[in-house]
N, C-alpha and C positions, 0 to 999 in steps of 0.2 A: 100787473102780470103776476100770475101765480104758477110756482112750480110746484109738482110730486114726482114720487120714482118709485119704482114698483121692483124687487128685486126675486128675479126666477135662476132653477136651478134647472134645463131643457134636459130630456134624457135624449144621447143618440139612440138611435133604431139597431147601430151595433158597435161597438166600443170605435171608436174615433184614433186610427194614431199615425201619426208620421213621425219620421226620422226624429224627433225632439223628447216623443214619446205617445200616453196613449192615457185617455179620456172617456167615460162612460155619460159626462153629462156637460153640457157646456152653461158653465154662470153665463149671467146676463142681468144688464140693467134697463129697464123700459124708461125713460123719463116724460113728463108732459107737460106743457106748457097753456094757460088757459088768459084770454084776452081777447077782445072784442065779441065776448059770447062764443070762442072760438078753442078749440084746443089742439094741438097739436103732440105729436108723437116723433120719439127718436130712441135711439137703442146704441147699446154698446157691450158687447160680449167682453168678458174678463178672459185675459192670455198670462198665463204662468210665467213665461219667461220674458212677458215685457212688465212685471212687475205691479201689474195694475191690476187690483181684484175688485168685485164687488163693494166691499166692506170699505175699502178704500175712496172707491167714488160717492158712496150714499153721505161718507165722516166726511169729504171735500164739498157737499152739496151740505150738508148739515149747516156746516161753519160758514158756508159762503150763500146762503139761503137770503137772506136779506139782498145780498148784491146783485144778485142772479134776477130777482121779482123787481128791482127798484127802475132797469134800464126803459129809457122810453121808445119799445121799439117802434120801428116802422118798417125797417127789412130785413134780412138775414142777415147781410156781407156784414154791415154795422154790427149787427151784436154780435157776429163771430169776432171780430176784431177785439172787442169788450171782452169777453171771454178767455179768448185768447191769452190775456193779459192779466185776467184776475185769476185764474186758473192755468197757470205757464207749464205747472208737473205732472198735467192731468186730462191729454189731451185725448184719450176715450170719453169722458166726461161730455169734454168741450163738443166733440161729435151727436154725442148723445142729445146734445141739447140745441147745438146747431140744425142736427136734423128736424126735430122738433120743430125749431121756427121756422124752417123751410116748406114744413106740411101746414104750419098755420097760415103762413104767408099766401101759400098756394089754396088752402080754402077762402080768406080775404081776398083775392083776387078772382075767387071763382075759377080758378084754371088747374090742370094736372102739373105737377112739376114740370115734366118731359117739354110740355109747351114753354112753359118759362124758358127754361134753359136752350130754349132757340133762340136767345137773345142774347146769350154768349157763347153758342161753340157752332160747330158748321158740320151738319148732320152727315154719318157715314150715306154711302150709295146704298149698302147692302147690311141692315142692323143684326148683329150675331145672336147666335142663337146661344143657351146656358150648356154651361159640359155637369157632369157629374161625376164625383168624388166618388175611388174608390181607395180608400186607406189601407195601410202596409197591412197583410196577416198571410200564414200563409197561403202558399199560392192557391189550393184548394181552396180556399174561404174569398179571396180574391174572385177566382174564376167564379165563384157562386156568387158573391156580391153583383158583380157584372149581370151574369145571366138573371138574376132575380129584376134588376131593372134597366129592361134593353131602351138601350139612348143612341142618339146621332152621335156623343161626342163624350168620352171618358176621359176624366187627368186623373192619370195616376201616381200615389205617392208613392216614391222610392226614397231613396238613400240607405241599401242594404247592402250584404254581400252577394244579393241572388237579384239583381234588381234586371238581368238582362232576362234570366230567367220566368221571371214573374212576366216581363211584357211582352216575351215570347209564348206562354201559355195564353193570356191574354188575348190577344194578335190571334190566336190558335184559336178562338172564339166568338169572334166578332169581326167585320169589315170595317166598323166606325172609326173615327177620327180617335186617337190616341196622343193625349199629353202627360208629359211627365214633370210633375215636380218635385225635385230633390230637398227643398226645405235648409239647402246652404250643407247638402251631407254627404259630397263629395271632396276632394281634394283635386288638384290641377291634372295630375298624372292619370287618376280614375276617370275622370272627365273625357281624357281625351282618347282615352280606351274605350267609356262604352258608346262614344257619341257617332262614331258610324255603324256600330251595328244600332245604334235604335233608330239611326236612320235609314237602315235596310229593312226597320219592322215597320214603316212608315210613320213615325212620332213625328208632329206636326211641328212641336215646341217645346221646350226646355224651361221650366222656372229654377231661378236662383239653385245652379248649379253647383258653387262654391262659399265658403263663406262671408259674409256679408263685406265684411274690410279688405279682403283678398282682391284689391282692384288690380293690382298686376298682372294676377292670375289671369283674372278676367277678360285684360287687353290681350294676354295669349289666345286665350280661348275663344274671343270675337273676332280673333284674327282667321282661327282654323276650324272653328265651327262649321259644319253643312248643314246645320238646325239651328232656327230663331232661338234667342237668348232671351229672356225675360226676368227683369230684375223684382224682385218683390222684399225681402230683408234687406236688400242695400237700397230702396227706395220710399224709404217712412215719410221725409218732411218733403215740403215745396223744393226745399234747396238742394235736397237729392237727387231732382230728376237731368240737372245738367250735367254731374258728374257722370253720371249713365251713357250720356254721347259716346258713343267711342267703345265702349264697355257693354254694353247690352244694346240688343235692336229692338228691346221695348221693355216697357216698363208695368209692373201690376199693382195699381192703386188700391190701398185698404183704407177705407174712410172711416173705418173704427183709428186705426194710427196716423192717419194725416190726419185726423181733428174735422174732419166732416169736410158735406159738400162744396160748403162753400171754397178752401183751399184746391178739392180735388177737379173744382171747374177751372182751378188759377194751372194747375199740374199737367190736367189733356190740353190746356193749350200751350203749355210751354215743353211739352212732348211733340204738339207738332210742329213748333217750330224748328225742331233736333231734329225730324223726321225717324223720331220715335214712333212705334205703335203701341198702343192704352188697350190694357184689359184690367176691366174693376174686377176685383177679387172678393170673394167672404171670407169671415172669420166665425161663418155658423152663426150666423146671424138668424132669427127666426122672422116670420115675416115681415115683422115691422121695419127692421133693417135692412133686408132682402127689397124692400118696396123703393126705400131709397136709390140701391146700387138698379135696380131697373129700369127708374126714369132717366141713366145716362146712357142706357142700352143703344138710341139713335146716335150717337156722338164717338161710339169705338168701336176696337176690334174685336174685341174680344169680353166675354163676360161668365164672371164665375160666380151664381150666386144660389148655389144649391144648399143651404142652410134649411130650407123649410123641408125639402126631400129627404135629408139625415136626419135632420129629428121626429124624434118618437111621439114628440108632444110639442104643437106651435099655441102661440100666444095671439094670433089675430088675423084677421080673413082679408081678401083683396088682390091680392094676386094668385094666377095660376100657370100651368104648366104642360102645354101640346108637346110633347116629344122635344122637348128642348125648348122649342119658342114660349116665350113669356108672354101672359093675356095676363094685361091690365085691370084694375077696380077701376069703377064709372067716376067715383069722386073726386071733388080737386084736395092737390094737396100730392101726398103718399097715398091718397085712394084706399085707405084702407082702414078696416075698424079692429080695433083695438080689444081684447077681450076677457084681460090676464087679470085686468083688478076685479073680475069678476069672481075669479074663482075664493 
């Protein structure tokens, strides 16, 4: 097996920012994997405050290049596992390259992922369609981000002082489906102040309204909530999603920080055993990643993977986008080709 990694710097379409802060380009790592005349592709976007950049994953692949080429794969679950273990502090990486063999695997088998993955989860009635991100700015810039691309289904980032404000101008604009997520940029007390009026604006859902460790907080606020709760900073590993019971009525999977698919197929079913609900999330992911978070699209509730729609500039073709619904590439695998080491 032979790995490479191709490292981009994507520009957004318009500065990128929630509660945490604000972004003009999102790093990214493309990695590849090459075996049985076969190559596959996976990606991992670099996040400022989880500590993992670019620079970091390419000096973790450098040094660990040898170990990575020498495994004899033959399916995913296996070499994530391997992975997992030889790379413990660098689990965007681990994604990166897990997804990879997941796209190879599904070209060896001649099948789209989506199919595989009927082999472990138990497909929704009704597959969701994608929401699109509209990030903090003023409300003017808000309300024109909106108007400029009319969607069935907006989540918008708050965690301001005007954040009832914003989603009432908003609202004031469009009949579509309305989510909010706070990015952990509330406290208990705010929380419980704006969460019936944005339940009078009709806001569908609530992501990680408080901070991530604040689980106290949280059993108050699961308790008197009138809006779904959805965990996404207080649910990174596998072992997060039980604490969630009780705490959130569902959970939003980033398979850049759970270390890829393989884990996030082990997470939607230990969601439904909680009778939790699953919505995969991006992390601006450009389409190589976005191709991933797609083929789970039959298997949840919810899906967030407008990454290709915010940037200015994507790196590879194969999926597209009806008014929210996701159209698939013909190819098995991630269906999609690849187009960044070109440039």
């Amino acid at each position: 097996m032979k790995v490479n990694w191709y490292p981009h710097n994507l520009p957004f379409q318009h500065p990128f920012t929630i509660s945490k802060g604000t972004k003009t380009h999102q790093p990214s790592l493309v990695v590849s994997l090459e075996q049985f005349s076969l190559t596959g592709y996976g990606e991992a976007p670099a996040i400022t405050y989880y500590d993992i950049t670019v620079e970091k994953m390419m000096a973790d692949l450098e040094l660990k290049k040898m170990f990575v080429e020498k495994f004899a794969f033959t399916e995913p679950s296996r070499y994530w596992h391997y992975l997992h273990h030889l790379l413990p502090k660098n689990p965007f990486l681990v994604c990166a390259l897990d997804m990879a063999a997941w796209d190879m695997f599904g070209k060896l088998k001649g099948k789209r992922l989506d199919t595989l993955f009927a082999n472990e989860l138990t497909p929704v009635a009704q597959p969701p369609i994608c929401d699109y991100t509209i990030g903090i700015d003023t409300v003017e810039k808000m309300v024109a981000k909106m108007q400029e691309k009319p969607w069935p289904i907006y989540k918008i980032k708050v965690g301001t002082a005007n954040d009832i404000a914003i989603v009432k101008a908003l609202r004031a604009h469009t009949d579509a489906v309305l989510r909010v997520d706070a990015n952990a940029g509330w406290d208990l007390d705010t929380a419980l102040a704006l969460i019936p009026q944005l339940q009078e604006l009709g806001v569908e859902l609530i992501e990680q309204p408080l901070a991530k460790d604040n689980w106290e907080g949280m059993k108050v606020l699961f308790e008197k909530s009138t809006i779904p709760l959805y965990a996404d900073e207080a649910c990174v590993f596998e072992q997060d999603v039980e604490k969630c019971a009780g705490h959130f009525h569902g959970i939003n999977i980033k398979l850049t920080k759970c270390s890829g698919l393989t884990p996030a197929l082990r997470m939607i079913k230990k969601a439904r055993e909680l009778n939790l609900s699953v919505m995969v999330g991006s992390m601006n992911e450009s389409t190589v990643g976005s191709a991933a978070i797609a083929h789970l699209i039959p298997y949840i509730d919810h899906v967030d993977m407008d990454g290709p729609l915010l940037l200015a500039q994507d790196i590879a073709t194969g999926i597209g986008y009806d008014m929210g619904k996701v159209i698939y590439g013909n190819g098995p695998g991630l269906g999609i080709v690849y187009r960044g080491n070109e440039e």
